[in-house]
LUMVO-793788 format. One record per atom (N, C-alpha, C): residue in one letter; x, y, z. Coordinates in steps of 0.2 Angstrom, whole numbers, plus 5000, padded with zeros to 4 digits. Layout:
% LUMVO-793788
AXYZ ...
This chain:
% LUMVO-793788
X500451345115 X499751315115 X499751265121 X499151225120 X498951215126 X499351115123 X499451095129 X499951025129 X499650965125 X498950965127 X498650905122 X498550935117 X498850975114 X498550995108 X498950965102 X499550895107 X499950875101 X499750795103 X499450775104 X499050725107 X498250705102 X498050645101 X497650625097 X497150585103 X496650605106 X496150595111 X495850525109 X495750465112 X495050455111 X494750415118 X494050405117 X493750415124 X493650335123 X493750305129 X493350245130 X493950165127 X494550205126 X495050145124 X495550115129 X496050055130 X496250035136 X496750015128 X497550015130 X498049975128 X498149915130 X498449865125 X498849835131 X499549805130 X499949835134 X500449835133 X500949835140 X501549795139 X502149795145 X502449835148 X502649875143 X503149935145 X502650005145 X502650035153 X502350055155 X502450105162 X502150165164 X502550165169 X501550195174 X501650195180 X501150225183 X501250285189 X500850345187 X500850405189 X500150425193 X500050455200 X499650505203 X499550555201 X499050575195 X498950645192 X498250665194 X498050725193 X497350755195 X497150765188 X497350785181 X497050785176 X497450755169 X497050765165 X497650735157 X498050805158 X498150855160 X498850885159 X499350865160 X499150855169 X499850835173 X500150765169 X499450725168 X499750655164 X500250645156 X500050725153 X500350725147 X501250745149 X501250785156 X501850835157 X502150745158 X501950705162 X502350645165 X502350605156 X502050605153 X502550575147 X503050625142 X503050685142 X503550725141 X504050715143 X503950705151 X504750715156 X504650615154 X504550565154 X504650495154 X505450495150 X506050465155 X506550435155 X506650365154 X505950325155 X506150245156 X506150225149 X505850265144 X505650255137 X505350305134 X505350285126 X504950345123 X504250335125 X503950375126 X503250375128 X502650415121 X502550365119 X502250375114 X501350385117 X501350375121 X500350375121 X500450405131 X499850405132 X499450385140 X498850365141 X498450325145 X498150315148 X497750365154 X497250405153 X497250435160 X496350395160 X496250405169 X495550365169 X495450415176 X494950455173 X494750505178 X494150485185 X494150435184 X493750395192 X494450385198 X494850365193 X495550335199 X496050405199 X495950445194 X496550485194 X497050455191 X496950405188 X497650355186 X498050375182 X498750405178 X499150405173 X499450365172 X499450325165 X499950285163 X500350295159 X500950315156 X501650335151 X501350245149 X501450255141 X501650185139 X502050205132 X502450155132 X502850145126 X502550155120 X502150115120 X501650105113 X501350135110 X500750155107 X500250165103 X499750115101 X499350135097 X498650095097 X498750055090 X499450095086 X499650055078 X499949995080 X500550025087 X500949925088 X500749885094 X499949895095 X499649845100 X499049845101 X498749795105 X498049755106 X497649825110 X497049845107 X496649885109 X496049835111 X495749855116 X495149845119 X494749915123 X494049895123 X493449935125 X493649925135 X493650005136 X493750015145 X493250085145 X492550085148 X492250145147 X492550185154 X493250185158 X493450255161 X493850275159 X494350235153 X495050245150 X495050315145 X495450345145 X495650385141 X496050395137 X496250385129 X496850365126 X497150435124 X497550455126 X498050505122 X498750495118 X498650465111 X499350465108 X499450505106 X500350535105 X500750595102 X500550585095 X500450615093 X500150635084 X500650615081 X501350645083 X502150645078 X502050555077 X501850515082 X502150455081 X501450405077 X500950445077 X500450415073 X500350435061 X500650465063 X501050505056 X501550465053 X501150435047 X501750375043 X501650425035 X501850485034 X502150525031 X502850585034 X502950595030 X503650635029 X503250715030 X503650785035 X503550845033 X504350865032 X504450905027 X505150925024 X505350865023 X506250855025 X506750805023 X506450755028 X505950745033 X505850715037 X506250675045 X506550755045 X506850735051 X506550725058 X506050735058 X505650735066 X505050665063 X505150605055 X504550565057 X504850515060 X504250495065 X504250435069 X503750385066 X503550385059 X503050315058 X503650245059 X503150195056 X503550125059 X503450075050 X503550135047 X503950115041 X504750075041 X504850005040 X505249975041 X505749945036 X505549965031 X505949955025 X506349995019 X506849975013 X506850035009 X506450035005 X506450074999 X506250084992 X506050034989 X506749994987 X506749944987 X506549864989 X506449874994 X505949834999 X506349785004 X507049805005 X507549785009 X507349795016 X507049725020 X507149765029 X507749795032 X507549835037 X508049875039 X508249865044 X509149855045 X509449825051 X509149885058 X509249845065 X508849885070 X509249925072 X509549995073 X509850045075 X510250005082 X509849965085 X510449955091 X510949895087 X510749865082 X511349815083 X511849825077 X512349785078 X512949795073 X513149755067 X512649705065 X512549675060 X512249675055 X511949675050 X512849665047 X513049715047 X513049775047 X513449845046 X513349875055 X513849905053 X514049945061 X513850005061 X513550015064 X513350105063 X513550155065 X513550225063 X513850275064 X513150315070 X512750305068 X511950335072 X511850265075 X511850295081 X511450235085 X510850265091 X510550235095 X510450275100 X510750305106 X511250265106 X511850295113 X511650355111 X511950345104 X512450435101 X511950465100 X511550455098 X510750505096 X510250505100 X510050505107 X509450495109 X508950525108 X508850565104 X508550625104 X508250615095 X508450555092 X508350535085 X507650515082 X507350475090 X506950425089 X507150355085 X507950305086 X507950275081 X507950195086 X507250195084 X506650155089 X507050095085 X506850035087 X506849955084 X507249975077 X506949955070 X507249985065 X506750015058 X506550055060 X506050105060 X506650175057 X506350175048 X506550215045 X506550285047 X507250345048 X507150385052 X507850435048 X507650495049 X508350535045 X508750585054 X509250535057 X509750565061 X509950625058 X510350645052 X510750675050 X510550715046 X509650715045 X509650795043 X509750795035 X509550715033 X510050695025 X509250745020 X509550775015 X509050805011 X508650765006 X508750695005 X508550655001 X507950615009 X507750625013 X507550605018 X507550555019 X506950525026 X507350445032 X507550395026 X508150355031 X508350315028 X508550255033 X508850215031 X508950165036 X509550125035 X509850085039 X510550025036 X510149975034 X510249955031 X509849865029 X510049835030 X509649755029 X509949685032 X510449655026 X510349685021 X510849675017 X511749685014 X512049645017 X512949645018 X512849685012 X512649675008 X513149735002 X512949814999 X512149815003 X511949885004 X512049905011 X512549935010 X512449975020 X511950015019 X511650065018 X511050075019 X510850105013 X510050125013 X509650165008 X509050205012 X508750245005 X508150285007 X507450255009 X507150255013 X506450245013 X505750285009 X505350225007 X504750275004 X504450305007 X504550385010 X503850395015 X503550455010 X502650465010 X502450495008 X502650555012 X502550615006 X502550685009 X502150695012 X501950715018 X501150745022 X500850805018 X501350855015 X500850895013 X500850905008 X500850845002 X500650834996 X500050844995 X499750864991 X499050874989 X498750854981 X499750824978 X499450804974 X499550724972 X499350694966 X499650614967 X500150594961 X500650544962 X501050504958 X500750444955 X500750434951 X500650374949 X499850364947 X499350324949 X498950324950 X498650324960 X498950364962 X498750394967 X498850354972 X498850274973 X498950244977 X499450284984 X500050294983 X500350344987 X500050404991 X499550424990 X499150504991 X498950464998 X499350535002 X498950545010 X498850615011 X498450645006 X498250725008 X497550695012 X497250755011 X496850765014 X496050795011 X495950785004 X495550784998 X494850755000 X494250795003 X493650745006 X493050755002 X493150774995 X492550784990 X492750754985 X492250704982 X492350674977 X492250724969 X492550724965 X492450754959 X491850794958 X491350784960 X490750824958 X490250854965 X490750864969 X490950904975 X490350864980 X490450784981 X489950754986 X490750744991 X490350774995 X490750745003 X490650675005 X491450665009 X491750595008 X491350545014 X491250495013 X491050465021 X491650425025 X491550445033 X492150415033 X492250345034 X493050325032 X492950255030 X492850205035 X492950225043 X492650185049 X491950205051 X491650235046 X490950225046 X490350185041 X489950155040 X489450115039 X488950135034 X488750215037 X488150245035 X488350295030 X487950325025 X487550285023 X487850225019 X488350175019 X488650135013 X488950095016 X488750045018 X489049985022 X489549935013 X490149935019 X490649915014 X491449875018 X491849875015 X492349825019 X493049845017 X492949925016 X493549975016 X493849995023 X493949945026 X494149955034 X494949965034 X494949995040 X495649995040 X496049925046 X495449875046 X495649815049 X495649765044 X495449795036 X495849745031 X496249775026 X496449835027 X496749875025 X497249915028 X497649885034 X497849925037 X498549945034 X498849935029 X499549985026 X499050035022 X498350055021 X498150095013 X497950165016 X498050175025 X497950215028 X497250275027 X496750235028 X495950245027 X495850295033 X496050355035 X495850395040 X495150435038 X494950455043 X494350505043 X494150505036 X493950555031 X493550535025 X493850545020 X494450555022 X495150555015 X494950535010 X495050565002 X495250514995 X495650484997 X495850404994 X496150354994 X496250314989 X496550264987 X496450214981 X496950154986 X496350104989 X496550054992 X496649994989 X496350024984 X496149924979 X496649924970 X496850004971 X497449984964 X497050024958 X496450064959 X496050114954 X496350154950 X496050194945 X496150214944 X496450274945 X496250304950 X496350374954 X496150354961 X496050414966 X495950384973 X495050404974 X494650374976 X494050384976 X493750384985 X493250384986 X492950364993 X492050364992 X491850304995 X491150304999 X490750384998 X490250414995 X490050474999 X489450475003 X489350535006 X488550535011 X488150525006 X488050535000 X487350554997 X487250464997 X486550454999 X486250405002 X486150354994 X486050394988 X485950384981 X486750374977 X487250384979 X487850384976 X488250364980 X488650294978 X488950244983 X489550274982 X490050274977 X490550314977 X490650354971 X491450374974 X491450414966 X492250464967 X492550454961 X493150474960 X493450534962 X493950554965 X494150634966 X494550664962 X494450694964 X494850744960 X495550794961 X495950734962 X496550754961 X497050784958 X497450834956 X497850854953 X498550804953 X498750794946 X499450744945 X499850774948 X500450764952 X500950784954 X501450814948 X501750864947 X501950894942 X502750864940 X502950844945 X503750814947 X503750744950 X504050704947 X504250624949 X504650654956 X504350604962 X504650594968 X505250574967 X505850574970 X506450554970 X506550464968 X506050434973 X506050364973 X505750354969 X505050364967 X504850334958 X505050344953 X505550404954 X506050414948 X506550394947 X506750344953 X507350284953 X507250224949 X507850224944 X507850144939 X508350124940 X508450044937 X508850024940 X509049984933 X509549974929 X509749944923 X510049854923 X509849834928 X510049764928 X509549744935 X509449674935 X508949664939 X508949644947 X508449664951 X508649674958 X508049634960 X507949584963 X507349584968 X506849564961 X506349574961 X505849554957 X505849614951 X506349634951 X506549684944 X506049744941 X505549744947 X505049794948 X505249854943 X505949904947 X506349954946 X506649954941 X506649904937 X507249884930 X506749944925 X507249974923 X507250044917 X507650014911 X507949954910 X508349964905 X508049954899 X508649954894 X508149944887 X508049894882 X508449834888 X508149764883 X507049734881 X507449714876 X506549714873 X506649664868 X506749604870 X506949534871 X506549484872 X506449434874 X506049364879 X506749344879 X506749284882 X507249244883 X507149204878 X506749184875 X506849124868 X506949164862 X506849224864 X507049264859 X506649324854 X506149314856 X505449354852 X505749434854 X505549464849 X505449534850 X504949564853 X505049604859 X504249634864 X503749674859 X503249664859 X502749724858 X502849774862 X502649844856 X502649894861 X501949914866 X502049934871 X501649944875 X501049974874 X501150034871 X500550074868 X500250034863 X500349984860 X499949944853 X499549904856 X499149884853 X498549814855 X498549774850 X499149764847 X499249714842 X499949694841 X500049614842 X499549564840 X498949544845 X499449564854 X498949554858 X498549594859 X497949624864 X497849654866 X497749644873 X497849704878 X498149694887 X497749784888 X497849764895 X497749854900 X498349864900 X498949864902 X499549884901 X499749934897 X499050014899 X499250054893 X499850124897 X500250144894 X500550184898 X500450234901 X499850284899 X499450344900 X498950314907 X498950274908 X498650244912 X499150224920 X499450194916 X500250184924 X500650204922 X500550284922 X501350324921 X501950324926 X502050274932 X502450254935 X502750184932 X502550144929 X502650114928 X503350094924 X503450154920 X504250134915 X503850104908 X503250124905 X503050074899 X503150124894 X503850114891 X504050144886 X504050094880 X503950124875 X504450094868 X504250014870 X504449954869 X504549904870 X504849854876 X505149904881 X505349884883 X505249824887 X505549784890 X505449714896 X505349764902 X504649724906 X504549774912 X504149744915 X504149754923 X503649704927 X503249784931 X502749774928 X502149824932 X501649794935 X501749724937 X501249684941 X501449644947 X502249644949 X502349604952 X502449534949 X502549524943 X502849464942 X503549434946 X503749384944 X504549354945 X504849394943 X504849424936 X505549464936 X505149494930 X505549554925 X505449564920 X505149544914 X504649544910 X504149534905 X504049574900 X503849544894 X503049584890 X502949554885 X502249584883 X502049554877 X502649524868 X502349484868 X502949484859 X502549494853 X502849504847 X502549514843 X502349424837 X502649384843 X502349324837 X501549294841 X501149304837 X500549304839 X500349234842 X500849194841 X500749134843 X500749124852 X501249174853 X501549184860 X501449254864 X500949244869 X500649304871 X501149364874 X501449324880 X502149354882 X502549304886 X503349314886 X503749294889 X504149334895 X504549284900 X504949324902 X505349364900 X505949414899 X506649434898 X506949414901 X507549384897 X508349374903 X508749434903 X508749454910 X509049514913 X509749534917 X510049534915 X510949524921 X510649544928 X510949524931 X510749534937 X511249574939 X510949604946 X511449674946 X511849664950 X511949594953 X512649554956 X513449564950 X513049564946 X513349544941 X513549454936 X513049424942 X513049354937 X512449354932 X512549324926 X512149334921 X511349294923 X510749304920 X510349254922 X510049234914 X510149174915 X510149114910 X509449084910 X509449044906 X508649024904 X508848954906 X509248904910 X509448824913 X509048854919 X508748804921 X508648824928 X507748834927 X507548874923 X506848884923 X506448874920 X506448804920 X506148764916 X505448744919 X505348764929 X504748754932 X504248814932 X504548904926 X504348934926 X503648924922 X503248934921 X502348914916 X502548974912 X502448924904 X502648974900 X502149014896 X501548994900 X500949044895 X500349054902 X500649094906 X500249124912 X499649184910 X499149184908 X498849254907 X498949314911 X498949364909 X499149424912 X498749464909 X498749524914 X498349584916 X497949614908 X497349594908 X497049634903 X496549654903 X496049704899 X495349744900 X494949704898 X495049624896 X494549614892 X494549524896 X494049464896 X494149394896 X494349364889 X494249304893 X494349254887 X493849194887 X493449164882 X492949114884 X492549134891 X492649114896 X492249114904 X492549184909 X493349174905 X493749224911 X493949194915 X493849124916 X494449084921 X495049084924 X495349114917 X495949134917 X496149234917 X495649264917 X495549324919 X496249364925 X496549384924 X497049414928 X497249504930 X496649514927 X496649604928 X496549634935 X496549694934 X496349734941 X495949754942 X495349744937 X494749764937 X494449764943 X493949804947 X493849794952 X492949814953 X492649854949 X492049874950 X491649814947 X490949814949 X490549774946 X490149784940 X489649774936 X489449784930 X488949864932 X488549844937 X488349904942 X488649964943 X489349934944 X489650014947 X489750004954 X489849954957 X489849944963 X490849924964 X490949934968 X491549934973 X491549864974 X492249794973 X492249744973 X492249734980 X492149674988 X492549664991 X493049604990 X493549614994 X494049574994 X493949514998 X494349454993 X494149394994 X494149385000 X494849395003 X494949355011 X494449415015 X493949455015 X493649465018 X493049435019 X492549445026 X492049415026 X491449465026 X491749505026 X491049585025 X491049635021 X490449645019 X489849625021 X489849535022 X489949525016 X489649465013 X490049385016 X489749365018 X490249285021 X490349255015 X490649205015 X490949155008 X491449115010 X491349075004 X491949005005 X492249035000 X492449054996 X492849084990 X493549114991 X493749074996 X494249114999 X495049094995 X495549124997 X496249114990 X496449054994 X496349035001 X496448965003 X496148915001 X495448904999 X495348854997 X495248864986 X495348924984 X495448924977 X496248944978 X496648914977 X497548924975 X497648954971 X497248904965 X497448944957 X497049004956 X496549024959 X496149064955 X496449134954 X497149124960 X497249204960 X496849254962 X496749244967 X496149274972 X496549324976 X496749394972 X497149444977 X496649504977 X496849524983 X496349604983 X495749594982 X495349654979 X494849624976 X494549624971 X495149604965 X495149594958 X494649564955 X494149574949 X493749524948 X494049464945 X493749404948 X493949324946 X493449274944 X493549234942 X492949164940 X493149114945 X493349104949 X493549034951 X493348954953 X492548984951 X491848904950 X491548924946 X491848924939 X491548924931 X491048934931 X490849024934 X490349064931 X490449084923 X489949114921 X490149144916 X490349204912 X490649224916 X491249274917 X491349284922 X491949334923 X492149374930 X491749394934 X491749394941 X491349424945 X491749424952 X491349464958 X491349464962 X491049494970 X491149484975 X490649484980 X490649584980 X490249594982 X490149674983 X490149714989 X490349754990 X490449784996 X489649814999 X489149814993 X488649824996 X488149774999 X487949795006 X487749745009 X487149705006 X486749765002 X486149724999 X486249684992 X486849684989 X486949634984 X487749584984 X487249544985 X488049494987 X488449494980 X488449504976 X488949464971 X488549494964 X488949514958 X488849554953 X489249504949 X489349504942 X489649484935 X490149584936 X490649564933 X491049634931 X491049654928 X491149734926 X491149784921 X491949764918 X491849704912 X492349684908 X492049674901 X492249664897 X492049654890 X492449564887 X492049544884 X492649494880 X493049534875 X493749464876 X494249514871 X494049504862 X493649494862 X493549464855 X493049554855 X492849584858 X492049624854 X492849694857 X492749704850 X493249744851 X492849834847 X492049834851 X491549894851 X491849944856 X492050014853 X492350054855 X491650094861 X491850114868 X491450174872 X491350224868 
């Protein structure tokens, strides 16, 4: 096949970057053949500008550096290195996924600290084993992996999506297929475009949730993965995805004592630390919460167990004295020192947590709700588009202003938030009080 056909074109870009080399070419072939044959570095992209004849080999790409507008410029990046999914055991990815599973950064293949490598680049040039950039030398079946910075894990697996999954785990946030029709077969708009749905699902405030072309995607923690559509009358709307039939190797990973913010903890204490017995998950009583399991089947919400499905500090859940909404669990840590309840005394021992419903105003509202009472798509606080605002998590601390959850944070009267539709700033949420307990 023809040589740019592993190459990803665009017209009218200029890098900029150091490491760099410059060639006399007559077309983008010869300039593609000179970053094939480049010696001085990986050459991930080129430059060609057909007034000057110019070629440039550059090290970079348009993901690890400052782009600006050159209307003679020509930008050709190698596809393989713009690819932040897995094909097969992913021997040949080159994304710039930097960590594991676990969320441990990954020591840089050239240095010897803390762990000394067996794969380095002397030995493997041919690896791609860039800065510290998750990569499988070896061909391992459980795919890339990396050494970490961590003295007592020499190394682990990294999470990379499969490329040619089509179906999703969890609540789909992981999916990077290629799915461009909503559920009731409206084609997708794409997400770096405006029309017809001006919105603030960019991929310049979202740039880990990989918003390509008109992909389904779930950027904001949804239910399933949805997109914008063209039809001018229907702003978005759900896909329709098929569940993945088989847990990926890494979501099927648990861990039986606590690691890190205990994300991963599968075990079976169902405890608090003062001692309350957990609610089960699937009940709504004494309390009621969103923390249903048929909903985050990733999650581990089994039976009663203590579990962190929110990014808590560590392990949690609801208890069954209705006095007390939910506690932490004391967890052994997987060092093997115990963890004690001395010391966390500066923990807050009645923080709201994630539920379907407010309370009084919703002040204290902590869910992931995200749609408006309309049906509209929330924007995220730290953005300014569409809509400008001083609402920002800097100048509210406490409101808990992530993503873009709905919040009260100036004692409206319930939850809301600013809208990704240009022509309505700001909506009340599609929440209920916890008190009206009127079934759909």
């Amino acid at each position: 096949g023809d040589i740019l056909d592993d190459y990803l074109r665009t017209d009218g870009v200029w890098l900029l970057t150091r490491n760099k080399q410059f060639y006399k070419t007559n077309n983008e072939k010869e300039c593609a053949e000179k970053c094939e044959a480049e010696r001085n570095f990986n050459c991930r992209a080129f430059l060609f500008t057909r007034k000057n004849l110019q070629c440039l080999t550059l090290a970079e790409n348009a993901r690890m550096t400052v782009t600006f507008n050159s209307t003679e410029a020509i930008l050709y990046e190698k596809k393989i290195y713009l690819l932040q999914c897995r094909r097969g055991i992913g021997k040949d990815y080159r994304g710039t996924e930097a960590k594991t599973w676990r969320g441990i950064p990954c020591q840089k293949w050239a240095e010897i600290t803390p762990h000394k490598p067996n794969y380095t680049p002397e030995k493997h040039p041919n690896a791609g084993l860039d800065e510290n950039y998750c990569r499988n030398p070896d061909g391992d079946e459980s795919g890339p992996w990396c050494y970490t910075t961590d003295p007592a894990t020499r190394f682990d697996y990294c999470n990379i999506p499969e490329c040619e999954r089509q179906c999703m785990q969890c609540n789909g946030e992981d999916y990077h297929g290629d799915v461009s029709r909503t559920e009731s077969g409206l084609e997708c708009q794409r997400w770096d475009a405006q029309e017809p749905h001006v919105h603030g699902f960019t991929q310049k405030h979202f740039p880990e949730k990989d918003l390509k072309m008109n992909y389904c995607r779930n950027p904001d923690g949804d239910l399933q993965p949805w997109c914008f559509t063209t039809n001018p009358t229907k702003r978005w709307e759900y896909c329709n995805i098929p569940r993945c039939t088989t847990i990926s190797p890494v979501s099927g990973l648990g861990s039986q004592c606590l690691s890190g913010r205990g994300e991963d903890y599968r075990g079976r204490i169902a405890i608090t630390e003062s001692g309350n017995v957990c609610q089960h998950w699937n009940t709504q009583f004494p309390h009621r919460h969103g923390w249903i399991p048929d909903r985050y089947p990733c999650k581990g919400l089994e039976e009663n167990y203590c579990r962190n499905p929110d990014g808590e500090k560590r392990p949690w859940c609801y208890t069954i004295n209705s006095s007390t909404r939910w506690e932490y669990c004391a967890i052994p840590h997987c060092d093997g020192t115990e963890q004690g309840i001395a010391g966390m005394s500066n923990m807050p021992i009645q923080v709201p947590l994630p539920e379907e419903c407010y309370r009084g105003k919703g002040q204290s509202y902590r869910g992931t709700t995200s749609i408006t009472a309309s049906g509209k798509k929330c924007q995220a606080w730290n953005s300014m588009f569409p809509h400008r605002h001083e609402k920002t998590p800097d100048r509210f601390p406490n409101a808990d202003l992530r993503y873009n959850y709905c919040r009260n944070p100036d004692g409206d009267n319930s939850p809301w938030c600013f809208t990704t539709d240009p022509s309505v700033t700001w909506e009340y949420c599609n929440l209920k009080t916890c008190d009206d307990r009127t079934q759909k």
